[in-house]
N, C-alpha and C positions, 0 to 999 in steps of 0.2 A: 255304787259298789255293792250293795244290796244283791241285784240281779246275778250277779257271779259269785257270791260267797253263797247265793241259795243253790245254784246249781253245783257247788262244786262238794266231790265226797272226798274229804281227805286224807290224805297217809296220816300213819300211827301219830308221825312230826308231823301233822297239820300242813304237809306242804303242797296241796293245792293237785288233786289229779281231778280232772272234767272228765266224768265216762259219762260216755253217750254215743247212739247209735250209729253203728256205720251208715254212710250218704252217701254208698257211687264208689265211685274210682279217685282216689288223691288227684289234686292237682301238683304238678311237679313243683317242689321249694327246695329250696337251699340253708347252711346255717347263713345266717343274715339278711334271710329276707323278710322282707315285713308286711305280718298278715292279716288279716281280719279273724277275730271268731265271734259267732253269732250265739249271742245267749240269751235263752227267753225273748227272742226277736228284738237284741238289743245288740248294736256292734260293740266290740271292746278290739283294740289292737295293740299289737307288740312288736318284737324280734325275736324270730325263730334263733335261740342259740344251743340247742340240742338235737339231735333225731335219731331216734334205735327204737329198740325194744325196753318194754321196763319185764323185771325177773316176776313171776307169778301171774303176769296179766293172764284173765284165764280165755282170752280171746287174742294169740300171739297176732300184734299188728302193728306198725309201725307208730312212736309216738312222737309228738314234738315239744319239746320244752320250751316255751313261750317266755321270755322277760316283759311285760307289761308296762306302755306307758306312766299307767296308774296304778297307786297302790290299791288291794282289797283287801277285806279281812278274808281270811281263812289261805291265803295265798302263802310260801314260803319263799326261800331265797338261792330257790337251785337242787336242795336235797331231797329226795323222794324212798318215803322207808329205809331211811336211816344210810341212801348212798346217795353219795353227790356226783349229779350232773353237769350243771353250770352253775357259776356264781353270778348272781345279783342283791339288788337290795333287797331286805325284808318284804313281806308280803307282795310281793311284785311275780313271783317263780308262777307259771301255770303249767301243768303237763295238760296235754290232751289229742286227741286221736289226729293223725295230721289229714285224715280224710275232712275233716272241721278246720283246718284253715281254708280263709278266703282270700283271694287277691284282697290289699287294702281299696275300700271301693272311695274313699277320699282321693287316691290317684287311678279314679277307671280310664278322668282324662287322659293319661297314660296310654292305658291301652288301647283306649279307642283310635289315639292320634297312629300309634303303632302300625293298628291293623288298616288305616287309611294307608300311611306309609308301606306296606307290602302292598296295596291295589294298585299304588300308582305306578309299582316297579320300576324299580332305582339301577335297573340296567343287570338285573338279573346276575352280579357277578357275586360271588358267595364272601360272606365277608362271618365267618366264626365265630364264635366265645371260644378262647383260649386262656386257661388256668397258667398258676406256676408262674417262675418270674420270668420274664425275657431281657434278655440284655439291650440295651440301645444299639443300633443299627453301626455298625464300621464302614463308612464310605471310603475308607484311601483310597488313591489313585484316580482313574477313570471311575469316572460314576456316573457316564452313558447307558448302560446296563439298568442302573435300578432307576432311572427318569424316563419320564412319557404319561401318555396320560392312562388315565385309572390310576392312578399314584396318588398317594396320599387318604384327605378323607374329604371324602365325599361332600361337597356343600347342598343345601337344602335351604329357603325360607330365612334370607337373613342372618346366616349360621357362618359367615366367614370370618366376622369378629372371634369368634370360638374355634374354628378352623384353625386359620392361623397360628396364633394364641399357641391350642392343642399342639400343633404340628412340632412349632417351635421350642418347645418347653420338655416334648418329651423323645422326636423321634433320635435322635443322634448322641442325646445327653443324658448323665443319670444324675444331674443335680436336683431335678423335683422329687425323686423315687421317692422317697421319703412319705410323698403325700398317697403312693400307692400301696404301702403297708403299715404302718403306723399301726399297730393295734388300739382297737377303742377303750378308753378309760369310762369312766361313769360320769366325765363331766360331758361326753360326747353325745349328740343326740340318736334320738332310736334309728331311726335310718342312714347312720353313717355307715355301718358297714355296707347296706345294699350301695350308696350311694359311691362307698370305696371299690365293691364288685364293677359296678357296670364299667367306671372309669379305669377298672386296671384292666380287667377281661375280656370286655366288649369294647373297647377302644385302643389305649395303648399298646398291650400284647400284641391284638390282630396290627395295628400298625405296623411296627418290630416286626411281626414275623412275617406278615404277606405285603407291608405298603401299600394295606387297603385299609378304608373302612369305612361301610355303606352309609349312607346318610341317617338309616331309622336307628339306628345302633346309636348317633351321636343324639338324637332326639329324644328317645329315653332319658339323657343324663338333662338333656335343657328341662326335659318337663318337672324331672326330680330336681333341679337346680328353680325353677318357679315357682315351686312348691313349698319348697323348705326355706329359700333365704328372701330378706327383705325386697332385688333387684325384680322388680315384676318383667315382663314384656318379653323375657331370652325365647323365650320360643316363635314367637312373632318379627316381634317389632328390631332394628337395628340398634345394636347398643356397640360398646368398647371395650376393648382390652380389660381396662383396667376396673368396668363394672363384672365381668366374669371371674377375674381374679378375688373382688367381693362378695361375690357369690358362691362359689366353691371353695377357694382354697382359705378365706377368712371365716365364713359365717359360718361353713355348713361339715367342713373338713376339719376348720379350725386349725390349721398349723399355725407351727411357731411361727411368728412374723419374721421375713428374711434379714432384715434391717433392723438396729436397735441403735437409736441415736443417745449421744450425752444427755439430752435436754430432756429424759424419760420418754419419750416417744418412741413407737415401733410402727413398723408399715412393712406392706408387701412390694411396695416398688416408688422409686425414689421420682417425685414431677420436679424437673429443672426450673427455676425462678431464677429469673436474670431481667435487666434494664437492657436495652438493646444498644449495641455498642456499634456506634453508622464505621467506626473503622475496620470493622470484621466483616470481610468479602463471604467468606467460606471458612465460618464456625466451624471448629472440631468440636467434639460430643466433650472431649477432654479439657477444653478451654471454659466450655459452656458450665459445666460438669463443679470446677474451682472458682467460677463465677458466683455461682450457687452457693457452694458450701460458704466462702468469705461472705456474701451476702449473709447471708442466711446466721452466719455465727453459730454453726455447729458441727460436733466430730461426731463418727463411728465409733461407737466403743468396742468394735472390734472387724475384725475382715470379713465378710460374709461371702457364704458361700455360694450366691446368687443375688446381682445386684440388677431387678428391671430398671430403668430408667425412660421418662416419659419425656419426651421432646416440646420444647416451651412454644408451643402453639392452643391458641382457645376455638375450642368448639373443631370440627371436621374443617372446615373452612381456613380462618386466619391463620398464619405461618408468621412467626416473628423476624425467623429469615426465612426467603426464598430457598437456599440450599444449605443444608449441614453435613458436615465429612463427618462417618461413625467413625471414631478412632479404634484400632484393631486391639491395642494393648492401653488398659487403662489405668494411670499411674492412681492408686492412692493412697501412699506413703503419707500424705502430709492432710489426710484428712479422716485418720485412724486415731481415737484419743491414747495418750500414754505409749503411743509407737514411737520408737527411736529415729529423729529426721534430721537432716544434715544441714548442717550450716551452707548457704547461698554462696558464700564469698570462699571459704577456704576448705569447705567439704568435710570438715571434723562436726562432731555433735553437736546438732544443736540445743542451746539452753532457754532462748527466747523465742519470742514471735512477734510482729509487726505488722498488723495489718493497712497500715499506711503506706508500707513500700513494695505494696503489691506490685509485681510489673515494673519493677524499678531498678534492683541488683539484679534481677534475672527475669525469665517468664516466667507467670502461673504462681501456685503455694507455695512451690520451692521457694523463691522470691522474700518470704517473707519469716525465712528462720536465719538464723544467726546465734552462733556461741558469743561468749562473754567479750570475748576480745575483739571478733568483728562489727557488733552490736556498738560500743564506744565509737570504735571506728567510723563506722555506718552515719553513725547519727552526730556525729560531731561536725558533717556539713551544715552549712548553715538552714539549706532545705528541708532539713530531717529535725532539726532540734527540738522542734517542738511536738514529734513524734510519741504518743502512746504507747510504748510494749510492754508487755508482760510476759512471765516466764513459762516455764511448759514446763510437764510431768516428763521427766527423765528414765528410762526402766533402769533398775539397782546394777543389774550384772550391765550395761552399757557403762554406766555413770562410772565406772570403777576402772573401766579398761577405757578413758574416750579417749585419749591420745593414741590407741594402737589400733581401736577395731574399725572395722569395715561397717558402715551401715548402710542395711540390707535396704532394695527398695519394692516394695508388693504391688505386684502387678494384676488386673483380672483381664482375660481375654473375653473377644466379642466372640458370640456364638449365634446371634441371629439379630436380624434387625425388621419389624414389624411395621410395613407401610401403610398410609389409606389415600385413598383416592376415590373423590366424589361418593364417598360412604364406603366404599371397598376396600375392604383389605387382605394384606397378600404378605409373603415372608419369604425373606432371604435367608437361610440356614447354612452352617457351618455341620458340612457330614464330616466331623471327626474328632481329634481332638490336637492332633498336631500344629505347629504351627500353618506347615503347607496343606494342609486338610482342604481338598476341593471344599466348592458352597454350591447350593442350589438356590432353585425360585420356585416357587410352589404359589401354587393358585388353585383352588377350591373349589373355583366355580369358570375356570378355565375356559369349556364348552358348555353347552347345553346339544342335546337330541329332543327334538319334540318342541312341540308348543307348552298350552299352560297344564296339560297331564305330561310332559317329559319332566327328565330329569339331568341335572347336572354334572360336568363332568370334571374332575379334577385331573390337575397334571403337575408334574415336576419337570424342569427344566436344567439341565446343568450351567452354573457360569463362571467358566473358567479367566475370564476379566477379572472377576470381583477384585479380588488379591491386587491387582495393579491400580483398578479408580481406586483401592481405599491406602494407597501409599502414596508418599509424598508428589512423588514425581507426575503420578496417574492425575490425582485430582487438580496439579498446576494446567495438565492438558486440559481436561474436563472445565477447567473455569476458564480457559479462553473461549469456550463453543458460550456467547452470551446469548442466546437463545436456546432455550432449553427445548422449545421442538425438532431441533438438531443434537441433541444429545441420544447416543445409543439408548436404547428402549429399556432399559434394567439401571444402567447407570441412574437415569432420568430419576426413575422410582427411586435407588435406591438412596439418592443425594438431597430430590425434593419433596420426595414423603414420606422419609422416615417420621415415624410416630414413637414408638419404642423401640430400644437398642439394651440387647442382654449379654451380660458379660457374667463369665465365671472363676472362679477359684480352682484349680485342680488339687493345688495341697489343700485349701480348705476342706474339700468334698472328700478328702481322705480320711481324716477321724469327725467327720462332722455330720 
């Protein structure tokens, strides 16, 4: 800390201005981007969260207000002669000439991979930084128009796990946004905001607005994503869904976790745990789904507003079943803690639960609640007597009215379902929000032009099927074709390698 408390000559409040001489012409920066400054041939780095003029400098020239990884003496916490600029912690504030910022040279990797990525040229089609918010894309109706290729983002180097993922999460739906302005708190690391820029501006935005986005643009965020979170290899090597989802949106973004279970536990996406049941031909997601929770013996403590769910298969390989039907609308009434849930037998409140008679008065969770009177009833077989139930948290305004009210039952719909195959992965999306809302297929790396200097092509496809394989009638057809090298080419995917299936809340995402 030495080295910078000697160079620095401070305001009257000691808040930390570095003058020193001009070097050249600025390099372009932003507020939140993170930069090197070289002092006494020693680097120290921050985040740029200011940049103007300060009043008196008697060499008017652009300045930047640096917040500091580390603390120094003589540093302050944003104010400079007695006006504040930015707030941070104590000795952390640095002003100084932004012609003295450096790219951070701990990520030159970065740039270098960057500048490799423009030589190899990625098909030449302009792909922007676009500011400001964009809305998620409206597909109603035909959505021949916005499919073909060049659509979507671009894949590169193992990047389709991320592809997908990206595609899914954000083009159609504004359930993630959240993870695109969140302002940063001080428990957030210094490169969040860069790392919140590149992903809303050079990725999402240019999606939304052109249904492009070139592959160096998505390389940027992997390298900043190997940089900063524990997940090594994204920029290389093949990884999964749900190690990107650890990497960005837990470690390095830090959001709230979408899930928060009774048991104190939170997570960003829900992996199915079930024993394999040889009487289920053609698992639904929804069967598998209440398999899990009963197993498992745990509720939601509440309805979230994005629920991933990860399909009960190990490793890219093994599949517990051959095929799984996504269920379109996903009941989870009976697996919300303190939610009001209906009796099985006579439809009024229920006050108990039994997890013995799973499958038994009805199918699924439902199955296993019961009011006071049905419950005697129920269990007064001789099959049943020696049954364990216990009672459930009733909510107050129910409990008061349960002979009149209507109990409500919470549904979330599917918005995309995330395939792989032989290490690939690819996505079915829902462009809209309606029930009848067309769906696409997106693939990322679709085509290629070129040998080992070309580059990949991404494309979208419209599938106006989907809606019918994923209804009752559709998947009775689909399961008589028992060879599945006779199943249409999307269905195929879309029944045999589901991996993750995402489903939303629309009231949730409304004050949530």
């Amino acid at each position: 800390s030495s080295l910078i408390s000697d160079a620095v000559s401070s305001g009257s409040d000691g808040s930390g201005y570095y003058d020193t001489p001009e070097s050249g012409d600025s390099i372009p920066f932003g507020i939140g981007s993170v930069v090197e400054v070289p002092v006494k041939g020693e680097p120290h780095y921050g985040v740029i969260r200011w940049i103007g003029t300060v009043p008196g400098d008697k060499r008017p020239r652009k300045v930047a207000g640096i917040e500091m990884e580390e603390e120094h003496t003589g540093l302050g916490d944003g104010a400079f002669n007695g006006h504040r600029y930015f707030q941070c912690n104590p000795q952390r504030a640095l002003f100084v000439s932004l012609n003295q910022c450096r790219h951070d040279s701990r990520f030159q990797e970065t740039n270098q991979i960057l500048l490799q990525n423009k030589a190899d040229d990625f098909g030449g089609i302009n792909s922007p930084v676009i500011s400001g918010v964009v809305r998620p894309i409206s597909g109603e109706g035909d959505i021949t128009a916005l499919c073909g290729k060049y659509r979507g983002i671009q894949g590169h180097h193992n990047s389709c796990y991320l592809d997908a993922t990206l595609f899914s999460m954000f083009t159609f739906t504004s359930v993630f946004d959240s993870l695109l302005y969140r302002p940063a708190t001080s428990s957030d690391i210094m490169q969040y905001e860069e790392v919140q820029r590149v992903l809303r501006e050079e990725i999402v935005n240019p999606l939304r607005s052109n249904l492009y986005v070139r592959a160096d643009r998505v390389m940027k965020l992997r390298t900043l994503m190997e940089k900063l979170s524990s997940v090594t290899g994204l920029t290389t090597e093949e990884k999964d869904p749900e190690e990107f989802l650890t990497s960005l949106v837990a470690q390095i973004l830090r959001a709230e976790p979408f899930l928060k279970l009774n048991s104190g536990q939170e997570a960003y996406h829900y992996q199915l745990f079930v024993e394999k049941d040889e009487a289920l031909t053609l698992p639904t997601v929804q069967q598998l789904f209440e398999q899990s929770f009963l197993t498992s013996d745990i509720k939601l403590k509440q309805v979230p507003s994005c629920l991933i769910i990860q399909m009960p298969r190990f490793g890219k390989t093994f599949k517990m079943y051959p095929r799984i039907l996504p269920s379109q609308l996903l009941d989870v009434t009976d697996v919300i803690e303190d939610s009001p849930r209906q009796c099985t037998v006579c439809g009024k409140l229920a006050e108990y639960e039994c997890k013995q008679c799973f499958d038994q008065c009805d199918v699924g969770l439902q199955s296993i609640s019961f009011c006071a009177r049905c419950l005697d009833t129920a269990h007064s077989h001789e099959r049943r007597r020696s049954h364990a139930w216990r009672p459930i948290t009733v909510p107050h305004e129910f409990a008061v009215l349960k002979d009149h009210c209507i109990i409500p039952r919470l549904y979330m719909q599917l918005f995309a379902v995330v395939c792989i195959e032989t290490s690939h992965y690819v996505t079915f999306v829902k462009c809209g929000t309606g029930s009848d809302a067309p769906w696409c297929f997106f693939d990322s790396m679709a085509d290629r032009k070129g040998e080992q200097n070309g580059y990949n092509i991404p494309e979208m496809v419209a599938c106006p099927n989907l809606p019918y394989w994923l209804s009752e009638k559709g998947a009775q057809v689909l399961q008589q074709i028992k060879d599945e090298r006779q199943l249409p080419e999307h269905a195929k995917r879309l029944l045999c390698d589901a991996y993750m299936c995402m489903y939303q809340s629309s009231e949730v995402m409304m004050y949530r």
